[in-house]
MDTraj code that builds the backbone (N, CA, C; nanometers):
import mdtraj as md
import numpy as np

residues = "UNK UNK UNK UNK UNK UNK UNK UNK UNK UNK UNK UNK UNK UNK UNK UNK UNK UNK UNK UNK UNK UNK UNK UNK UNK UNK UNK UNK UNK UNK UNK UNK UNK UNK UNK UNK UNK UNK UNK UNK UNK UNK UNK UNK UNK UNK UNK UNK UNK UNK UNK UNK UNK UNK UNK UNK UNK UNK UNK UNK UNK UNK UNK UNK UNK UNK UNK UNK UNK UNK UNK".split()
xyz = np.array([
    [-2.1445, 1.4450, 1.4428],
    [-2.1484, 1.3009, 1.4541],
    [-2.2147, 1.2427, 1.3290],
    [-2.1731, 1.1250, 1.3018],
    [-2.1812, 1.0806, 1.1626],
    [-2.2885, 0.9424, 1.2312],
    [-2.3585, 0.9560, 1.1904],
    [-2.4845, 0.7846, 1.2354],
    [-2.5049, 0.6658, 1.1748],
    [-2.4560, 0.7094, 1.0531],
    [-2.5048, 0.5744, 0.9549],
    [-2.3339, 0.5799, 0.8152],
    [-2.2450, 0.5512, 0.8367],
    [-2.1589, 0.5566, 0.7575],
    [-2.1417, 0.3565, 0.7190],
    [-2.1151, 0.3602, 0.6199],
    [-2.1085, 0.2950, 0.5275],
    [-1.9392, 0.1940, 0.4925],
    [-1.8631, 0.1284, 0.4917],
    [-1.7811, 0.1109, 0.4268],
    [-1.7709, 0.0475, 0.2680],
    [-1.6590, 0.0358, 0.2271],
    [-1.7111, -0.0204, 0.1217],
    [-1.6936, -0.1976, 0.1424],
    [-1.7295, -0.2249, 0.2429],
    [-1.7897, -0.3445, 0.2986],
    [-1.9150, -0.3977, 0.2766],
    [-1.9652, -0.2521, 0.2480],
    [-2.1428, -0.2926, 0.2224],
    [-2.1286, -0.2618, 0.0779],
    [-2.1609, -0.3660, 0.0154],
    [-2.1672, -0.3704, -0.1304],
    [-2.3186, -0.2511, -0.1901],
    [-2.2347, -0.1516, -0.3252],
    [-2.3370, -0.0860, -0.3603],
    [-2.3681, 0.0291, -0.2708],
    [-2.3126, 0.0484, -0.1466],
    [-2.3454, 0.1275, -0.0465],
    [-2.2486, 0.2133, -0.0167],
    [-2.1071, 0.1733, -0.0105],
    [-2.0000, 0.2563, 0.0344],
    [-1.8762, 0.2311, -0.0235],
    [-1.8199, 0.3124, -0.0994],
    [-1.7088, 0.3158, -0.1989],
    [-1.6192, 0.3742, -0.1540],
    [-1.5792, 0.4284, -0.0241],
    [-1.4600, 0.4590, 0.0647],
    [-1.3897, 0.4438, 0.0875],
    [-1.2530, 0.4163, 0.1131],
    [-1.1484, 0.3675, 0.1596],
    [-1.1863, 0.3876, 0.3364],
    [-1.1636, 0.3275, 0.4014],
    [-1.1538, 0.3591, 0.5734],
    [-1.0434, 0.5224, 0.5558],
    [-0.9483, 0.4857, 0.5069],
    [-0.8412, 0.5762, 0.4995],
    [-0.9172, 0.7274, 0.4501],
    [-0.9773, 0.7156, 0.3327],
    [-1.0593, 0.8313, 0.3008],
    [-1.1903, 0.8856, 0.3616],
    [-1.2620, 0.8170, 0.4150],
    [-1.3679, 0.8112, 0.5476],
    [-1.2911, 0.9057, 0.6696],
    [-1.1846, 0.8424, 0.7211],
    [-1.1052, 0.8951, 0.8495],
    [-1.0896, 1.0561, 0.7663],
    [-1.0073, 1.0814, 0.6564],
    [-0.9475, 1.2100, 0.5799],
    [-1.0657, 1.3065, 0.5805],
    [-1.1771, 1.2551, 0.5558],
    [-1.3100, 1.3110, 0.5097],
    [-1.3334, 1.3831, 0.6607],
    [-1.3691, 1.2505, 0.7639],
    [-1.4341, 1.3349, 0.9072],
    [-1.3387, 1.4469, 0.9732],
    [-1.1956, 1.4449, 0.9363],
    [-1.1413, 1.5396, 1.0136],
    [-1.1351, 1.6791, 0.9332],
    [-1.1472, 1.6480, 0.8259],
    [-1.1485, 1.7816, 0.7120],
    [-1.2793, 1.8367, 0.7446],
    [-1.3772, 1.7886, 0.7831],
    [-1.5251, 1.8464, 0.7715],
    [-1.6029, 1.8729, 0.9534],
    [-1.5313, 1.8123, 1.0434],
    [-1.5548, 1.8720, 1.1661],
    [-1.5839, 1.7752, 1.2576],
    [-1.5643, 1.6064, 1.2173],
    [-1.7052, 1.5590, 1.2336],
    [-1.6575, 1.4692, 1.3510],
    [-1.6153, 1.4710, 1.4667],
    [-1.5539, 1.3891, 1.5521],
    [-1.5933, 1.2402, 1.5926],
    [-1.7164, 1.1977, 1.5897],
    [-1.7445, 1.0769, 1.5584],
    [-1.8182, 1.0512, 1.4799],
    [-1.8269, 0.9258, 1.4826],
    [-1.8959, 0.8217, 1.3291],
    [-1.9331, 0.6646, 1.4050],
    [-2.0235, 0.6192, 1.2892],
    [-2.1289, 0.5269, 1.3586],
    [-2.0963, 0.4335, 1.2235],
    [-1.9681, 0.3270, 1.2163],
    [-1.9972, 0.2497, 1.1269],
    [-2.1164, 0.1040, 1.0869],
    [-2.1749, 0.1402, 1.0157],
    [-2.3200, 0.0216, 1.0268],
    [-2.3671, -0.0095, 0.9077],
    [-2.2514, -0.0778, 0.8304],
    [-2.2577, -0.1836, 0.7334],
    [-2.3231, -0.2790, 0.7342],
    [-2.3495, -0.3058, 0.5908],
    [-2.5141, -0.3494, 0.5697],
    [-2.4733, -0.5469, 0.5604],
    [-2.5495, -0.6054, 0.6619],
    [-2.5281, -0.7242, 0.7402],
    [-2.4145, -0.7492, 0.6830],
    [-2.2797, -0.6974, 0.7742],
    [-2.1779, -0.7102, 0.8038],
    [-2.1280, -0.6463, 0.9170],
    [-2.0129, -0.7030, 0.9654],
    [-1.9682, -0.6527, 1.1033],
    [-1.8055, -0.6216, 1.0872],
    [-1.7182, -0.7750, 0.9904],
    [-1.6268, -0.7991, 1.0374],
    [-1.5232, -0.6750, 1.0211],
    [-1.5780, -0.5024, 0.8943],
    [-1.4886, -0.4551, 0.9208],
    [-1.4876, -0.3379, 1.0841],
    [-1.5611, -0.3234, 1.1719],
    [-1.5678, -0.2997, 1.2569],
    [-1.4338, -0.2974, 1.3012],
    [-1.3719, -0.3472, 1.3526],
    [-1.2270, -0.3311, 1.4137],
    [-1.1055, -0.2646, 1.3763],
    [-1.0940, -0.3064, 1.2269],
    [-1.0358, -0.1742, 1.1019],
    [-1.0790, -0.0615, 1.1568],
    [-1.2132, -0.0563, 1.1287],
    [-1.2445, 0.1025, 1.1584],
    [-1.2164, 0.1606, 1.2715],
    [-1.1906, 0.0501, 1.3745],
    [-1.2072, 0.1200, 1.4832],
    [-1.0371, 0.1527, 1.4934],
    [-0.9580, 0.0996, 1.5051],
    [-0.8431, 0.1002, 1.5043],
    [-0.7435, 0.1596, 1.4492],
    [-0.8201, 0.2179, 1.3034],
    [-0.7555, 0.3225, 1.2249],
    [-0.8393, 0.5060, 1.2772],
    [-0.9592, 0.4785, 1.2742],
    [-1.0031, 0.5945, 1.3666],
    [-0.9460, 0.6580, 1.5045],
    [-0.9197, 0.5199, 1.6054],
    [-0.8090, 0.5335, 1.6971],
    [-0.7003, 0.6241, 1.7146],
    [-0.5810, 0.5889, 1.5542],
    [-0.4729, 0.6105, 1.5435],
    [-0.4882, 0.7876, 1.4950],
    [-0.5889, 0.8270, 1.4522],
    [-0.5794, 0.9530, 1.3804],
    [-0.6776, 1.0323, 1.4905],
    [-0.7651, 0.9959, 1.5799],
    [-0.8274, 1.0923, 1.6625],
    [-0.9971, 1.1078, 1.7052],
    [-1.0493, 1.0575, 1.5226],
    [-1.2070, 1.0461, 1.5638],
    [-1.2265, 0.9731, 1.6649],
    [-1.3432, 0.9680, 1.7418],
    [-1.4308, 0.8539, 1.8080],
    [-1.4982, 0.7704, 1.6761],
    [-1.5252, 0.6321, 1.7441],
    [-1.5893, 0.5294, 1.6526],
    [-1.6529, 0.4672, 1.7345],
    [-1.7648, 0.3944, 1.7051],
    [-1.8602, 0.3158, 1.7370],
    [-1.9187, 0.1800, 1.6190],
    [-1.9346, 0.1272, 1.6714],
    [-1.9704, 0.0179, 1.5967],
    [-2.1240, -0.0638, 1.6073],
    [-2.1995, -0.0692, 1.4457],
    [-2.3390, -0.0950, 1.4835],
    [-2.3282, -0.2003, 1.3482],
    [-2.4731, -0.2152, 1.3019],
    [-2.4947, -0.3094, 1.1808],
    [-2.5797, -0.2976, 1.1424],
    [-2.6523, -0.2309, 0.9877],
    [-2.8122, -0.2097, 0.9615],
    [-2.8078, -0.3465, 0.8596],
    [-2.9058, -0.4209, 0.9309],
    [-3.0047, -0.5087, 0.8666],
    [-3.0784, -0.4975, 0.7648],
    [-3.0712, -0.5766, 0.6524],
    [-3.1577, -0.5694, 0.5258],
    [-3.1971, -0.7520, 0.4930],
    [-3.3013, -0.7468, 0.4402],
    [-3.3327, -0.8173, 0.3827],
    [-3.3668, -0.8085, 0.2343],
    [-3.3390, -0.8345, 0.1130],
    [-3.2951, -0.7782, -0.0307],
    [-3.2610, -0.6230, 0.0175],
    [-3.3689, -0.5690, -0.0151],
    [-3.3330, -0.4125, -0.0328],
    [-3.3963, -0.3595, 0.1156],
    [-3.5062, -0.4511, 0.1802],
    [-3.5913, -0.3994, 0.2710],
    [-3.5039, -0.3214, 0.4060],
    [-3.4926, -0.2454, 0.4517],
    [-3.4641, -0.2729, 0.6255],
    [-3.5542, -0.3074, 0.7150],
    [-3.4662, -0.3854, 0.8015],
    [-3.4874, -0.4626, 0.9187],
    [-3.5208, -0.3813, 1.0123],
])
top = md.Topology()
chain = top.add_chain()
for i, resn in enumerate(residues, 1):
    res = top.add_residue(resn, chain, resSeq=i)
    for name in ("N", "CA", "C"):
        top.add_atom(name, md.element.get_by_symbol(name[0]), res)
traj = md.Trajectory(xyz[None], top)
């Protein structure tokens, strides 16, 4: 299980494609993932929906920052 994944939604943080994220967890074992982009939400549904279509589990969260701090 993956806890803290990133898209490249979160600026500076995640340089992924969803498409290459999904390629990545099934090549490496990893059956779910915890997307929690940094104060953002809206790609949540992408993820979930393309994770869907190929097999992982997905969940959807959001890590809070303030500049660099966490919340």
């Amino acid at each position: 299980m993956l806890l803290n994944v990133h898209s490249y939604y979160s600026l500076r943080y995640g340089r992924l494609s969803f498409e290459q994220k999904v390629q990545d967890m099934m090549q490496f074992g990893n059956d779910t993932a915890v997307l929690t982009d940094i104060n953002y939400s809206s790609a949540v549904v992408d993820f979930v929906l393309r994770t869907r279509d190929q097999g992982p589990n997905s969940l959807a969260g959001m890590e809070f920052r303030n500049d660099n701090e966490l919340i």
